[in-house]
C-alpha positions, 0 to 999 in steps of 0.5 A, spaced: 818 054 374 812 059 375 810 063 370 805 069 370 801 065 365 800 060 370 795 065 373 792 068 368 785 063 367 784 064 374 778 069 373 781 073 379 783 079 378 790 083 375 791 085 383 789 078 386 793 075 379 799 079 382 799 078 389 798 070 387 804 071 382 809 074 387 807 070 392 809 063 389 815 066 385 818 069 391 817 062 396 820 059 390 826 063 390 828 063 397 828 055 396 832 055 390 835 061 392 835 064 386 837 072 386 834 074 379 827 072 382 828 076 388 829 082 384 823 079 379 819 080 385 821 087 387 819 088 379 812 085 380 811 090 386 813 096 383 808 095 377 802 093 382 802 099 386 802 103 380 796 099 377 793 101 383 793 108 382 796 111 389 794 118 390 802 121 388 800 119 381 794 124 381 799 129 384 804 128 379 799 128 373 797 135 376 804 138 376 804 136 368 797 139 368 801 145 369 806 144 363 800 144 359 797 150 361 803 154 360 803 151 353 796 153 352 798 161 354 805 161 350 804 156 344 795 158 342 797 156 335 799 150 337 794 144 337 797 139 342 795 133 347 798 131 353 796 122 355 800 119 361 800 111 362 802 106 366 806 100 363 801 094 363 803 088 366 803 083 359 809 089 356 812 090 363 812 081 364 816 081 357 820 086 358 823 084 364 824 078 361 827 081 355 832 084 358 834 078 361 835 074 355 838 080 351 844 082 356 846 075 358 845 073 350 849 079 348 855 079 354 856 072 352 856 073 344 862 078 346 866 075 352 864 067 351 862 067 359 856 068 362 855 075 366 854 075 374 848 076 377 852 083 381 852 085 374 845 082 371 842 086 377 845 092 375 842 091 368 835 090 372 835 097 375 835 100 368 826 100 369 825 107 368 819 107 364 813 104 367 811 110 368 810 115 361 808 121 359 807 123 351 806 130 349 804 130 341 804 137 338 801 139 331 801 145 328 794 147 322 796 148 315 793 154 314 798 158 318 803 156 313 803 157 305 806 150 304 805 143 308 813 142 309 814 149 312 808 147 317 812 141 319 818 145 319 815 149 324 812 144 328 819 141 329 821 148 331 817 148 336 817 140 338 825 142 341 822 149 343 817 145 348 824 141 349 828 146 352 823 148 356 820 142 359 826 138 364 827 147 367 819 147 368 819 141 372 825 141 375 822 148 379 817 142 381 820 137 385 823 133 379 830 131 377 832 130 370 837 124 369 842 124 365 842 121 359 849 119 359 851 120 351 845 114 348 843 117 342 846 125 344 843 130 339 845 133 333 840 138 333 842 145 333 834 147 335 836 142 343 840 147 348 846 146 350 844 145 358 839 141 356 842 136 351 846 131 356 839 130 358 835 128 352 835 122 347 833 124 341 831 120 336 829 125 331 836 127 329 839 119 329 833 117 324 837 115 318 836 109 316 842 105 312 836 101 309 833 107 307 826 105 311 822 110 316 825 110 323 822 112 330 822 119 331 822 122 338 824 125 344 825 123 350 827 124 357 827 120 364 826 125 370 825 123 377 819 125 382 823 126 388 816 127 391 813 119 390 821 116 389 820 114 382 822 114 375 818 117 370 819 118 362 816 124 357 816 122 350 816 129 345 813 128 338 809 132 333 803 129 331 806 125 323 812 122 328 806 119 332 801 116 327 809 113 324 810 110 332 802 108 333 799 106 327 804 107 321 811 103 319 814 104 325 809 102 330 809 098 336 807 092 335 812 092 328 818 094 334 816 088 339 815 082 333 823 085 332 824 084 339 821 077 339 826 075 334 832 078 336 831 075 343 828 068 340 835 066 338 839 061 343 843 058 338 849 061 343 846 059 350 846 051 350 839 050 354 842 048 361 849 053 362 845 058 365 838 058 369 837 066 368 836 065 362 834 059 360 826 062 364 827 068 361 827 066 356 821 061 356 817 066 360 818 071 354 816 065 350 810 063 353 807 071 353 810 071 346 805 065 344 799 068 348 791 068 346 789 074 349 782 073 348 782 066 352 784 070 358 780 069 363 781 076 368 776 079 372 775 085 369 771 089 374 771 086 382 774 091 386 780 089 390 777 093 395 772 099 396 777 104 393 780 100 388 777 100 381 779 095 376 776 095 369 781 090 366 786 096 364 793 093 366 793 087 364 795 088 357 794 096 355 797 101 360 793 104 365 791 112 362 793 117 367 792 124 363 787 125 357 789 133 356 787 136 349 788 143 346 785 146 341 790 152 337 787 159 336 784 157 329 780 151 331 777 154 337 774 159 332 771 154 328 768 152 333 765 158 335 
């Protein structure tokens, strides 16, 4: 079986890495005449382009550039910072595995067959965050008498900003894509037009076991412009220290995700191929020492391309904005 870590001590670089991996997955696949690789191999293409960075990207980032220069006019009071990355390599690996063992795990849990690979494909055309937007907002105390009352704005503020987003950039050659009912707003602050379109899980932050949950807001669109999928996460500047470095950060999320796709006490080693390499592909990646790596981290693919090893394990940045409110800025003067 090919697995991606095969040709991560090569010391090519991440594009070589991909092409080499595409390569060989997709000769093996047509020899054994396995659909899932097919599929795996359109995946690993999409990544590979986006790494490379194409111009739609840098025509994408400026219509969002617009979004935060129209913050910037409406909101002065507001401090706020606007990142845009691509999913890297590593992550998008895992979870295209991931998705694998967890819906033929779970279809099988709940009807004693394995699903077929119509239904497993349809499950793989769900990707629709490899490309992904964060706003993050933060409102300064001194507005406000008391600290809960400057939280109490910000998430004013947070759904305000919410409201208006998915019209702005639809004007701009953007679809919002519905989020069919998963994780549907209780909020009164979201607007009923753009409710169907948001998953939000600011109002479904209660936990039974009264631990902090991930909070934020999200919204897929597609770029009608470039033909891809793009997903904006909303939160104020507590939920993001929670989700980034806080209890609720992204490496307590993939340990719990390891765990939960590591069990296969249900699936006897042998009934189902799809599963049987997803599952040790995910657990190869899982058990990786990224420091042993050996990845050209500055080779050029060619005059155009520049690859600094961003991609391989951390998503490639594609937007730094940042703004100041009122208050700082006269600080600074």
């Amino acid at each position: 079986m090919i697995t991606l870590n095969d040709y991560l001590y090569s010391g090519d670089t991440i594009f070589r890495i991909l092409r080499n991996y595409t390569n060989d997955l997709r000769t093996d696949a047509k020899k054994t005449g396995n659909a899932i690789d097919q599929i795996h191999c359109n995946f690993l293409i999409q990544i590979r382009e986006l790494l490379e960075h194409n111009d739609f990207l840098t025509a994408q980032s400026q219509i969002i550039r617009e979004f935060y220069k129209f913050m910037a006019k409406k909101y002065p009071l507001l401090a706020f910072t606007f990142k845009g990355r691509i999913k890297s390599l590593i992550r998008a690996e895992e979870k295209f595995n991931g998705y694998i063992v967890e819906y033929i795990y779970n279809y099988y849990k709940d009807h004693g067959t394995y699903p077929t690979v119509e239904q497993l494909k349809e499950r793989l055309s769900c990707f629709r965050d490899l490309i992904a937007y964060r706003i993050v907002i933060s409102m300064p105390r001194c507005h406000y008498k008391t600290k809960e009352d400057a939280e109490r704005a910000e998430l004013e503020y947070l759904y305000q900003i919410a409201n208006e987003l998915p019209g702005f950039l639809e004007e701009r050659g953007f679809t919002a894509e519905p989020a069919k009912g998963i994780m549907e707003s209780t909020s009164p602050l979201l607007s009923e037009e753009v409710r169907p379109y948001y998953r939000d899980y600011i109002s479904h932050r209660t936990s039974e076991s009264g631990e902090e949950e991930y909070q934020s807001l999200h919204l897929t669109l597609y770029d009608n412009c470039s033909r891809s999928y793009m997903e904006f996460q909303l939160r104020t500047k507590q939920m993001d220290d929670a989700a980034e470095i806080g209890p609720v950060n992204h490496l307590g999320y993939e340990k719990r995700q390891q765990e939960e796709r590591s069990r296969r006490d249900r699936i006897p080693k042998g009934e189902n191929i799809y599963f049987d390499e997803a599952y040790e592909r995910g657990m190869k990646l899982a058990s990786l020492e990224l420091s042993e790596l050996d990845v050209n981290m500055f080779a050029a693919a060619n005059n155009s391309l520049i690859n600094d090893g961003c991609g391989l394990y951390r998503g490639r940045l594609i937007l730094p904005y940042e703004h100041l409110s009122r208050f700082q800025n006269n600080l600074i003067d």
